[in-house]
C-alpha positions as CSV (number, residue, x, y, z in Angstrom):
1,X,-1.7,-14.9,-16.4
2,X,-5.1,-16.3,-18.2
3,X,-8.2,-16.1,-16.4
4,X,-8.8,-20.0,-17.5
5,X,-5.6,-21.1,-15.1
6,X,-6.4,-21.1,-11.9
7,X,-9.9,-19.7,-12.6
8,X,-8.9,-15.8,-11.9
9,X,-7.0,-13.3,-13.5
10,X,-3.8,-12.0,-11.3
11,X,-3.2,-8.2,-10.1
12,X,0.4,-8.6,-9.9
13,X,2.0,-11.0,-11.7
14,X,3.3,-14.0,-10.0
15,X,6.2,-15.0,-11.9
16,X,7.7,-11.3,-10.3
17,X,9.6,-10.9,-7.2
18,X,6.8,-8.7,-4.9
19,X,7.8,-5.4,-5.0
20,X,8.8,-4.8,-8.9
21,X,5.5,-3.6,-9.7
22,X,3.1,-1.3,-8.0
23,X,0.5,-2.8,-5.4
24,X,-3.1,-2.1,-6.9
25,X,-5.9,-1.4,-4.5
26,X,-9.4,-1.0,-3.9
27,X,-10.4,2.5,-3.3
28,X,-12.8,1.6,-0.7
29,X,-9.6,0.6,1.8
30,X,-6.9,2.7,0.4
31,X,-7.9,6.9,1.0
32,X,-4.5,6.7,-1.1
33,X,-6.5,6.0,-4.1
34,X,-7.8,9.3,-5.6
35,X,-11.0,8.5,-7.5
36,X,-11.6,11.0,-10.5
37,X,-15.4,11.0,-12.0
38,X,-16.5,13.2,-15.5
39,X,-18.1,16.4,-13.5
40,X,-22.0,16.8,-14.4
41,X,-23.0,19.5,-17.0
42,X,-22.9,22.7,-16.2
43,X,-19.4,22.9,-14.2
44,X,-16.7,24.4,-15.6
45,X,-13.5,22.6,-14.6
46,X,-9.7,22.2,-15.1
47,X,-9.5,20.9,-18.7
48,X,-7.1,18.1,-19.6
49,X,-5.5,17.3,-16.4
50,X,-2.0,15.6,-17.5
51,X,-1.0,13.2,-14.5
52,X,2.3,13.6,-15.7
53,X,3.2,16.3,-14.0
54,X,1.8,15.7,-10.6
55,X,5.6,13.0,-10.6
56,X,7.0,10.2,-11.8
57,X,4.0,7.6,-13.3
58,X,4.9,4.6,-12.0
59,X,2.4,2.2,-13.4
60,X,-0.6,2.7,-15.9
61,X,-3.0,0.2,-16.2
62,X,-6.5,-0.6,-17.6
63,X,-9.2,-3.1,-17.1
64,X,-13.0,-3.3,-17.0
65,X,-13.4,-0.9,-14.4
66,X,-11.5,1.7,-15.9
67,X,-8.1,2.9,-15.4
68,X,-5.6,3.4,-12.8
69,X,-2.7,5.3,-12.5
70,X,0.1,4.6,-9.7
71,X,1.9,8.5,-9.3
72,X,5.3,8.4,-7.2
73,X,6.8,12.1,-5.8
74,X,9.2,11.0,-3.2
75,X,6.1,11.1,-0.4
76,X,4.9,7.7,-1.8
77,X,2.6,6.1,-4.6
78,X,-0.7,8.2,-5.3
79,X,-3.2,6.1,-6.9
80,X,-5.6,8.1,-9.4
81,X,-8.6,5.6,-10.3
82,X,-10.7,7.0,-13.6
83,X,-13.9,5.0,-14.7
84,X,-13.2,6.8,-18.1
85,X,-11.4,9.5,-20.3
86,X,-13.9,12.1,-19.5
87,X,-12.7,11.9,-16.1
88,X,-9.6,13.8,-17.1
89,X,-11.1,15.9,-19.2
90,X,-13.9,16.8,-16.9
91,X,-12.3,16.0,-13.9
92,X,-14.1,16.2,-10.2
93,X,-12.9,14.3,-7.3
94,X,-15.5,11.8,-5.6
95,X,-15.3,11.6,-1.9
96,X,-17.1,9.2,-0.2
97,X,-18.2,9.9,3.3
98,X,-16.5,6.6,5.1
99,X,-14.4,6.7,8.3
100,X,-11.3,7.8,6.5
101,X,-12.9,10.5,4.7
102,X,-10.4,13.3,6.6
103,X,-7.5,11.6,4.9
104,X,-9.3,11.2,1.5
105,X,-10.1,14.9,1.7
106,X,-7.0,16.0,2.3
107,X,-5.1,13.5,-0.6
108,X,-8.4,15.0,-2.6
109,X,-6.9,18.6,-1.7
110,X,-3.1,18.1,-1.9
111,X,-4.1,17.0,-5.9
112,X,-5.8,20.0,-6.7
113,X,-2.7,22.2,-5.0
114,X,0.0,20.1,-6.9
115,X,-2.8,20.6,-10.4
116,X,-2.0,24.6,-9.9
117,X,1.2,24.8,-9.0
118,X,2.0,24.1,-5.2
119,X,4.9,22.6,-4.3
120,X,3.2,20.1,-1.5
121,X,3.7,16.6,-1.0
122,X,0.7,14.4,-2.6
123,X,0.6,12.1,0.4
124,X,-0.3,13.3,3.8
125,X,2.0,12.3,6.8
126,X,-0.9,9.6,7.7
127,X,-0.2,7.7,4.5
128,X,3.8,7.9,4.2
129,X,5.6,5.2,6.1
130,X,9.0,6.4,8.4
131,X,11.9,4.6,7.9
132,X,11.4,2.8,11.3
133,X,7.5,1.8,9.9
134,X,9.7,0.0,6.7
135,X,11.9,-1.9,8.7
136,X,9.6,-3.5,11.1
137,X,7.6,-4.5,8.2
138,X,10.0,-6.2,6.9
139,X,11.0,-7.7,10.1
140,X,7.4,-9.1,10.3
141,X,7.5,-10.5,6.2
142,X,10.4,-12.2,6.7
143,X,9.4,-13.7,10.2
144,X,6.0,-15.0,7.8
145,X,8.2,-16.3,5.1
146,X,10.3,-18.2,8.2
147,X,6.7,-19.6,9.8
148,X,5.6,-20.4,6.3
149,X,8.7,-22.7,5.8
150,X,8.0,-24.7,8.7
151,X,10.2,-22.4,11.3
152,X,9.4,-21.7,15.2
153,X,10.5,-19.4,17.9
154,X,14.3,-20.5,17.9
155,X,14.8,-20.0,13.9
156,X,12.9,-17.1,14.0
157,X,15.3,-15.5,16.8
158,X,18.5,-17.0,14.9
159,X,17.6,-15.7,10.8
160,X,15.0,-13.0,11.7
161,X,17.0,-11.7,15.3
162,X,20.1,-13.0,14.5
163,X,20.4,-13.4,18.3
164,X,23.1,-15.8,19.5
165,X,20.3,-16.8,22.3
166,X,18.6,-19.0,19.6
167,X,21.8,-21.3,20.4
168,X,21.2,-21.8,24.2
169,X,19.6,-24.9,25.5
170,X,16.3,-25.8,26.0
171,X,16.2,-24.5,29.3
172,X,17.6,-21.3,29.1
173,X,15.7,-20.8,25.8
174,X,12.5,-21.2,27.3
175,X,13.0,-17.8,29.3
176,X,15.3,-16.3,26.8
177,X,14.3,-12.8,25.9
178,X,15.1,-13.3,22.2
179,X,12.5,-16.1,22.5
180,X,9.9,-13.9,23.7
181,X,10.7,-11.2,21.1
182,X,9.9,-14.0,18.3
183,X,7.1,-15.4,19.8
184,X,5.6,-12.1,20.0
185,X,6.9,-11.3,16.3
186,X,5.2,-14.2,14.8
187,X,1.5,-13.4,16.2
188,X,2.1,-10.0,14.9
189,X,3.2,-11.4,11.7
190,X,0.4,-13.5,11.0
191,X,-2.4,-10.5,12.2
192,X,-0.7,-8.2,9.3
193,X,-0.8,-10.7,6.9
194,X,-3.9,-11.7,7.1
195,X,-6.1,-8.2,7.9
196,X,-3.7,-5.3,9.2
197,X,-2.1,-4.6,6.4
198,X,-5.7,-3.5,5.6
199,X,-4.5,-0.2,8.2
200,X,-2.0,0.7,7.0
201,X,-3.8,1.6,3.7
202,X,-5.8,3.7,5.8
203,X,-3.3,5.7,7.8
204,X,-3.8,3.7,10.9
């Protein structure tokens, strides 16, 4: 997409369904985001890391900030961020001090063990959604996409629920527990979208 429509450029592009392409994000919410810097002179470090075989490379992407490489191994997407070239060639791992630094420190860790050899997962267990995690996720996008299109409560517990109590009347609906169940999926549907998605980039 140009910069001059809409007076940005896009991360993802919009004509694609979400989901075909990697999410990209900032390394100061995602500890997922592995942030590689040239080491200073006078280190001697690994030489020539090839991402390659940490897994599959998933997406590989430049822009004025450098590059970014999406890594998937079956534990989920490692993002490796790189200001520049040297940063593979002289690689050190920057780890800032923030209140997920435990979980940066041990992605930081389980990248040097895969780098030598080490059959361990690159994503620690705070960063790799359960199966139960995915489907209530779901669950909450499509009860958004239902709000979005002008839905409530009863269409929510009839395409979202698929509860037969979306059909009862007025009365009994009002004190339905499918009711209650939507209502309470449509607050937390709105909350994800709009900031707590932001913890689950942090392990939260």
């Amino acid at each position: 997409m140009s910069p001059t429509v809409g007076g940005c450029a896009f991360a993802h592009d919009p004509d694609l369904p979400a989901g075909e392409e990697p999410g990209i994000w900032l390394p100061e919410v995602s500890p997922g985001t592995l942030i590689l810097e040239p080491a200073p002179s006078g280190f001697t470090t690994t030489a020539d890391i090839d991402l390659g075989v940490l897994g599959e490379i998933v997406d590989d992407r430049s822009d004025a900030d450098g590059r970014e490489v999406a890594i998937n191994d079956g534990s989920g997407e490692l993002h490796v961020r790189l200001p520049s070239d040297d940063a593979t060639r002289r690689p050190a791992v920057l780890l800032p001090v923030d209140a997920v630094f435990d979980i940066r420190l041990d992605v930081a860790s389980r990248f040097v063990r895969r780098l030598r050899g080490t059959p361990v997962k690159l994503l620690p267990t705070a960063l790799r959604l359960t199966w139960l995690q995915r489907m209530r996720l779901i669950q909450l996008l499509h009860t958004f996409d239902v709000r979005e299109a002008g839905g409530g409560p009863r269409e929510v517990a009839d395409l979202v629920l698929a509860s037969k109590q979306a059909a009862l009347p007025s009365v009994e609906w009002k004190d339905s527990a499918a009711r209650r169940k939507a209502v309470r999926l449509i607050r937390d549907s709105v909350a994800l979208v709009e900031r707590n998605y932001l913890k689950l980039l942090s392990g939260r």
